[in-house]
C-alpha positions in Angstrom: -15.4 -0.5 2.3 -16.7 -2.2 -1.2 -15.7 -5.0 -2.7 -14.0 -2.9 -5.5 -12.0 -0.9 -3.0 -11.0 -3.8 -1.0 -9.8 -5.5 -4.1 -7.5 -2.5 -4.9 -6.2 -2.4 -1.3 -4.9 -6.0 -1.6 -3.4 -5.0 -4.7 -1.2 -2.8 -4.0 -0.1 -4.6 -0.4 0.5 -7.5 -2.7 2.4 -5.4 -5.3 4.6 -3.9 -2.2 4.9 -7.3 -0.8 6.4 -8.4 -4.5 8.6 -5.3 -4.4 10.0 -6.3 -1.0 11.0 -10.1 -2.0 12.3 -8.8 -5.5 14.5 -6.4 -2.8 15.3 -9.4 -0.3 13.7 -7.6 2.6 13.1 -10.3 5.3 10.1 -8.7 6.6 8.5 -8.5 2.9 4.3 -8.5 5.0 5.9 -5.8 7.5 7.7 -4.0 4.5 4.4 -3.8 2.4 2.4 -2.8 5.2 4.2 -0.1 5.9 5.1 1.0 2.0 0.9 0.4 1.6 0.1 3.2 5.0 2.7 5.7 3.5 0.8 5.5 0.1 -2.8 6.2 1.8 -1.1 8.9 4.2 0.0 10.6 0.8 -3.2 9.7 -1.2 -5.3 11.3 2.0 -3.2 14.4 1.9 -3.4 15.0 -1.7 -7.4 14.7 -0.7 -7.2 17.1 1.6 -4.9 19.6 -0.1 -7.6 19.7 -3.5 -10.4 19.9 -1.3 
């Protein structure tokens, strides 16, 4: 993984993470985790599918 894609992946886990506190979730690092693996899941998929 580069730098530049390891930059992006914090990003977004850091933009779930701000989602979940905006939503009082108490597990905001579980909540962003998870939200973060269902976006790659769908960003794999569409991959696949155009492939």
């Amino acid at each position: 993984m580069g730098d530049a894609q390891r930059l992006t992946t914090w990003i977004d886990w850091y933009r779930f993470a701000r989602r979940a506190l905006e939503l009082d979730h108490a597990e905001a690092s579980a909540y962003a985790t998870a939200r973060y693996v269902e976006e790659q899941n769908r960003e794999t998929a569409r991959k696949k599918e155009a492939a």
